[in-house]
C-alpha positions in Angstrom: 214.0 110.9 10.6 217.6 109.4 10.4 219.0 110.5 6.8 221.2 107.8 6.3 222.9 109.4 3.2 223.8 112.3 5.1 225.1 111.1 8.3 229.0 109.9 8.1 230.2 111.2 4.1 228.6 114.5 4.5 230.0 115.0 8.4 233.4 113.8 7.5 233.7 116.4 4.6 232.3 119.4 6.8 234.6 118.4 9.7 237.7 118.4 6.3 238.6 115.0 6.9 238.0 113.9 3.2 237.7 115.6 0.3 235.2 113.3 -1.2 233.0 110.8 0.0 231.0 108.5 -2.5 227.8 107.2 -1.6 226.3 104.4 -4.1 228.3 102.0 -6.3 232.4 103.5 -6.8 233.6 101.1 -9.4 232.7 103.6 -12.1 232.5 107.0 -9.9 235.8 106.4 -8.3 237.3 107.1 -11.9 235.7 110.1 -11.8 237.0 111.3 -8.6 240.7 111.1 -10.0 239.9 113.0 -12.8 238.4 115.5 -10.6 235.0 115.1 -12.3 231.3 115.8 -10.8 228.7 113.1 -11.2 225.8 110.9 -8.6 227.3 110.1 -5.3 230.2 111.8 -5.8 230.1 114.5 -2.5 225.9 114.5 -2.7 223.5 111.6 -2.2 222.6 110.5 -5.6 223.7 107.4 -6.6 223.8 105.5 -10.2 223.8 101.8 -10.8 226.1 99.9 -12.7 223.2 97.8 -14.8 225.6 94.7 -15.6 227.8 93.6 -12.5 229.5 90.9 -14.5 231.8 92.9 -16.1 233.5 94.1 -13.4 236.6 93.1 -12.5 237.0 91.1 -9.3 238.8 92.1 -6.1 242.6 91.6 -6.2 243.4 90.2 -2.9 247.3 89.1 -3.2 247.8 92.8 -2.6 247.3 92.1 1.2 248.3 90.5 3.8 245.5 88.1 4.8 246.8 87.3 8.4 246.0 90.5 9.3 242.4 90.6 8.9 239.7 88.9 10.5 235.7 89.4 9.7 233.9 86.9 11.0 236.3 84.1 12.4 239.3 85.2 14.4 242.6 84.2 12.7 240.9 82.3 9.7 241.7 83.5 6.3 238.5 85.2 4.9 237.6 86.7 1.3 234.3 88.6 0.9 232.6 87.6 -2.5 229.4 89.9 -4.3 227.4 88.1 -6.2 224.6 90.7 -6.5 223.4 93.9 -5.8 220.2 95.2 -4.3 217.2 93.1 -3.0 214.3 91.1 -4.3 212.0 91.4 -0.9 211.1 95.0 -0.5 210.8 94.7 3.4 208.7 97.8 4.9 211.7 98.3 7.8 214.5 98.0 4.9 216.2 100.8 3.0 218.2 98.4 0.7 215.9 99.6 -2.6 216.7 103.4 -1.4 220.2 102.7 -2.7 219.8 99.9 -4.7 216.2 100.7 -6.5 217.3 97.0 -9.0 218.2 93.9 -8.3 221.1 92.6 -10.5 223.0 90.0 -9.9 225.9 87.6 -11.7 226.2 84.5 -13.4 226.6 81.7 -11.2 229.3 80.6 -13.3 231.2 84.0 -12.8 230.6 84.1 -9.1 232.1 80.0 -9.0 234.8 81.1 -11.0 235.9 83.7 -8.8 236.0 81.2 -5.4 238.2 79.3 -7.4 240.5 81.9 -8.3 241.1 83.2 -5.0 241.4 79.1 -3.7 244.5 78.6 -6.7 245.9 81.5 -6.3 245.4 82.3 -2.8 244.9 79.5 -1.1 241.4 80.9 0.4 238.5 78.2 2.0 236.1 80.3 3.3 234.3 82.8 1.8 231.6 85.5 2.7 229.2 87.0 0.7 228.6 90.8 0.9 224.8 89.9 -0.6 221.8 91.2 1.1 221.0 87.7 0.0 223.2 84.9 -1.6 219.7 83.5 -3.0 217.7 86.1 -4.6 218.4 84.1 -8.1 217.8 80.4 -7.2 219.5 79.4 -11.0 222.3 81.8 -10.4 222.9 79.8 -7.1 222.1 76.7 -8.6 224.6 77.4 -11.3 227.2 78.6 -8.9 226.6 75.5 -6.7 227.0 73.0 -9.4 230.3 74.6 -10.6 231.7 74.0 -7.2 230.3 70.5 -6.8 232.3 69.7 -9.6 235.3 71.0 -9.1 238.4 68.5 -7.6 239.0 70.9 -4.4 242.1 69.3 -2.8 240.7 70.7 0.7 237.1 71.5 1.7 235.6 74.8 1.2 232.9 76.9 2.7 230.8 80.1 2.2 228.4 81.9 3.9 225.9 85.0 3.6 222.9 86.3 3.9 220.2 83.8 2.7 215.8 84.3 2.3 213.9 81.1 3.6 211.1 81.0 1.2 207.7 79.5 0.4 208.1 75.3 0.5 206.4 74.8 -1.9 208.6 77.3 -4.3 211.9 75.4 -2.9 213.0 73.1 -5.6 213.8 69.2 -4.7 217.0 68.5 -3.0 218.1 72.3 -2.6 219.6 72.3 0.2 221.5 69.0 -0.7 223.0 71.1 -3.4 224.2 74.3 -1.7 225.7 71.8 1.2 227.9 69.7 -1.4 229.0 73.0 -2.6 230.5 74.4 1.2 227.4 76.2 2.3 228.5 76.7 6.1 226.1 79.5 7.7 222.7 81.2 6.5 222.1 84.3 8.4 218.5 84.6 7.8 216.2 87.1 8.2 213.1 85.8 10.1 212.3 89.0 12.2 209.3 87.4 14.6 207.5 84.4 15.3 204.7 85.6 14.2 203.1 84.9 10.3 200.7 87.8 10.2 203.7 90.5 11.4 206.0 88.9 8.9 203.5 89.3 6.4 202.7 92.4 7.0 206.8 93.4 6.8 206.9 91.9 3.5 208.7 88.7 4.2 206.7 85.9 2.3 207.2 82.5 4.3 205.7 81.3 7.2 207.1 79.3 10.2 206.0 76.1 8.5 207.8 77.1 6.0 210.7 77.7 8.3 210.1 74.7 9.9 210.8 72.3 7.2 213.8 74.3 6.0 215.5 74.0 9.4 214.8 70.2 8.8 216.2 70.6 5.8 219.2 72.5 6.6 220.0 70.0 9.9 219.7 66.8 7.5 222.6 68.4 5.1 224.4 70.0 8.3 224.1 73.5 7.5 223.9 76.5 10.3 221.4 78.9 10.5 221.7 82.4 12.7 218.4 84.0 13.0 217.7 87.6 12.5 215.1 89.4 14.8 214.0 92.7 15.5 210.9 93.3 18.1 207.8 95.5 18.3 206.8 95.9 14.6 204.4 99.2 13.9 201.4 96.6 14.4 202.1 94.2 16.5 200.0 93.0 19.4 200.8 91.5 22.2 199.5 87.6 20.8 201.9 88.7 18.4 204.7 88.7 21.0 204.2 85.8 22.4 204.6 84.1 19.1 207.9 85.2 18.9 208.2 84.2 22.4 207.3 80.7 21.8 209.2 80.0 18.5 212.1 79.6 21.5 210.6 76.3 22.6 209.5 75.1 19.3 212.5 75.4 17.4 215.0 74.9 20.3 216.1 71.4 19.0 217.6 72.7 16.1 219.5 74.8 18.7 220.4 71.2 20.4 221.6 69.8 17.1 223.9 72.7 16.7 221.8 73.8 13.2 220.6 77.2 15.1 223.8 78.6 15.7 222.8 81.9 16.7 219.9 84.5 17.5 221.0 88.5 16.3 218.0 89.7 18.5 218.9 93.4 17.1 217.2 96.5 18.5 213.7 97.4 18.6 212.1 98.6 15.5 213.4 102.0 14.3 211.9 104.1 11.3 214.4 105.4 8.9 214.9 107.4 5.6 213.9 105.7 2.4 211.8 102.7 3.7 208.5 102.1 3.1 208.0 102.3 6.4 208.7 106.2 6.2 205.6 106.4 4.1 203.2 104.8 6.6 203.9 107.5 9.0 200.8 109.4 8.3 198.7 106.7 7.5 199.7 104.8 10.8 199.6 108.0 13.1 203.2 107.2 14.2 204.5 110.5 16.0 208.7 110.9 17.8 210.3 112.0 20.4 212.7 114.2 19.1 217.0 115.0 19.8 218.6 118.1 21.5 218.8 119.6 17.8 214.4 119.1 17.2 215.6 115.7 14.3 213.4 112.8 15.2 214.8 110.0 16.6 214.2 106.5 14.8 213.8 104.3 17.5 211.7 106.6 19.9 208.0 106.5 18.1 204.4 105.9 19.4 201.4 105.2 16.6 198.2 105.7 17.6 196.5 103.1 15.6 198.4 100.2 17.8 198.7 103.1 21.6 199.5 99.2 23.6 202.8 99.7 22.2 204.4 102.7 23.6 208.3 103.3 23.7 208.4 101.6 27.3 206.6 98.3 26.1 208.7 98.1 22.7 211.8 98.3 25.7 209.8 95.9 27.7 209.2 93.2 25.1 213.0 93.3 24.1 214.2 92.5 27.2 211.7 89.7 27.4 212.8 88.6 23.9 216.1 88.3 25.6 215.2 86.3 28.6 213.2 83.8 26.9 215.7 82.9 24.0 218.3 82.6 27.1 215.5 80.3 29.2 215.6 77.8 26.3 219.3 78.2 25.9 220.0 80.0 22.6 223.4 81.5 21.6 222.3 85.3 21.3 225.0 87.4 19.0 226.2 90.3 20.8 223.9 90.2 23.4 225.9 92.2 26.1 226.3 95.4 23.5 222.7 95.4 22.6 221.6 95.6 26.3 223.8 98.3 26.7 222.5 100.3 23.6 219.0 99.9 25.3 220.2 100.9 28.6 222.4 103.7 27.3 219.2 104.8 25.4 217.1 104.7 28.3 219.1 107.4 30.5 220.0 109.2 27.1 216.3 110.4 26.7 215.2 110.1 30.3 212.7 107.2 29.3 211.8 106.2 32.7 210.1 109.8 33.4 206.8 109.9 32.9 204.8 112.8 30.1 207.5 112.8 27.4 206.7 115.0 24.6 206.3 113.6 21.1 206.5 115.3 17.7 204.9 114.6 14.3 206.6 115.0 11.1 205.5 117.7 8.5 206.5 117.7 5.2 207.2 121.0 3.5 208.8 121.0 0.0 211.4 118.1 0.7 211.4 119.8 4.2 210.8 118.3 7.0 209.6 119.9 10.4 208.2 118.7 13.3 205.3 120.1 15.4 205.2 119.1 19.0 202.4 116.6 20.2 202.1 115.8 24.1 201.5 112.4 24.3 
């Protein structure tokens, strides 16, 4: 499998382009690189948490000039904001707790206090959170969101992030009245498939009722929402697919309305280091087609507790994810480089010649090898 800790850091320093890379938190490590010290992350792939991210010190921006960088909107002044650390979904296709095993995150308070700074000193109205969710403490938002409410603003801010939609009935009255007063712009939100027994099964813990009355929600307070997707989970069946297919139509007002703002539709599924995913390998029979050098590749993976969905239909039912979310007219992010990725992976590994040869994964003291299967 892909080892994402020892892909870029460990290549750069073999190739002497650095002299150290640090993988993990570098608040606290980074002093130990000037002093020449050894410790986690510093040129291996441990990693340490800092336990209490509120008493670091926040980014000094004035340092740089602003006009020069552009993130999200082109030739808008941007500031990226972290307001926590780590994850509180442990989704099966997600390496975020690899890195991050605990979820910390700051005080609302600290995290307002810090969007005003950088709007009196600065200047700055928009903001973007480096989160893997904005949300994952509803009274650290709530406390954030009230700060900001109640602060004079002489012109309108607006933040966005990564955001969970969650159970209704676990959503507390007038929520998303709260995070709109406060500038909440765009939720990128990770609803994966239409499907409620898939998303289940990945861990995510809302369904597309759920969903359904917090896209109400967030087009009566005018906040956007880009969906995240990926396609051809380890189980899913073909009445699985067509969910996703048909959450197109059913939610293709919201796309009217201008509330859906976008569809990442991603790539299909691909197994990687450090998810739980990688642990259900032997359980769920998954085998690989492997690179030039025998390493599996994550994308390229067969199981034979679900043999309907081979390499060729995962390919198959991305493209058709693509033409249906285009048939009812949704914006899809990055939609030409995606294609290309699939096509490019396609001729890459020959994936239109019939008999390829797949490999399963054998693990031998932290080890591992693969043993060739024909499929």
């Amino acid at each position: 499998l892909l080892d994402t800790s020892q892909t870029f850091g460990y290549r750069m320093k073999e190739l002497g382009l650095v002299d150290y890379f640090i993988i993990g938190e570098g608040e606290e490590t980074i002093i130990k690189v000037l002093n020449n010290q050894p410790g986690p992350g510093i040129n291996n792939s441990e990693s340490s948490q800092i336990q209490d991210i509120n008493d670091l010190p926040i980014p000094d921006y004035s340092i740089y000039n602003l006009d020069d960088y552009d993130y999200l909107l082109p030739g808008v002044k941007e500031v990226f904001i972290t307001g926590s650390r780590g994850c509180v979904r442990k989704c099966t296709y997600c390496d975020v707790e690899r890195f991050w095993p605990k979820y910390r995150y700051r005080s609302g308070e600290s995290i307002a206090r810090e969007i005003i700074h950088n709007y009196e000193t600065l200047g700055i109205t928009k903001f973007y959170f480096t989160d893997s969710l904005v949300n994952g403490s509803l009274k650290a938002l709530e406390d954030m969101c009230n700060k900001l409410v109640n602060y004079k603003f002489d012109h309108k801010i607006s933040w966005s992030g990564q955001f969970i939609f969650r159970e209704r009935r676990s959503i507390p009255r007038d929520h998303y009245k709260m995070i709109a007063e406060s500038g909440a712009d765009t939720l990128f939100v990770g609803i994966e498939t239409g499907s409620d027994k898939i998303r289940a099964e990945m861990g995510k813990k809302f369904t597309n009722e759920d969903i359904d009355f917090q896209l109400a929600e967030c087009s009566k307070y005018g906040i956007k929402i880009n969906f995240l997707m990926l396609t051809g989970y380890i189980t899913e069946t073909l009445e699985d697919h067509q969910d996703t297919l048909d959450m197109f139509k059913r939610w293709q007002r919201y796309v009217a309305d201008g509330t859906i703002m976008g569809v990442e539709l991603g790539h299909p599924l691909a197994i990687f280091t450090g998810t739980p995913l990688e642990r259900m390998i032997d359980s769920h029979g998954i085998v690989f087609m492997a690179d030039s050098q025998q390493e599996p590749i994550p994308f390229l993976w067969e199981s034979n507790i679900n043999p309907d969905l081979t390499v060729r239909e995962r390919l198959r039912r991305t493209i058709e994810v693509h033409l249906e979310a285009m048939k009812y007219c949704w914006p899809v992010w990055r939609q030409h480089n995606r294609l290309t990725d699939l096509k490019n992976l396609v001729l890459e590994h020959k994936l239109y010649e019939e008999n390829k040869t797949f490999y399963k994964i054998e693990n031998q003291l932290n080890n591992k090898r693969i043993i060739p299967i024909l499929a």
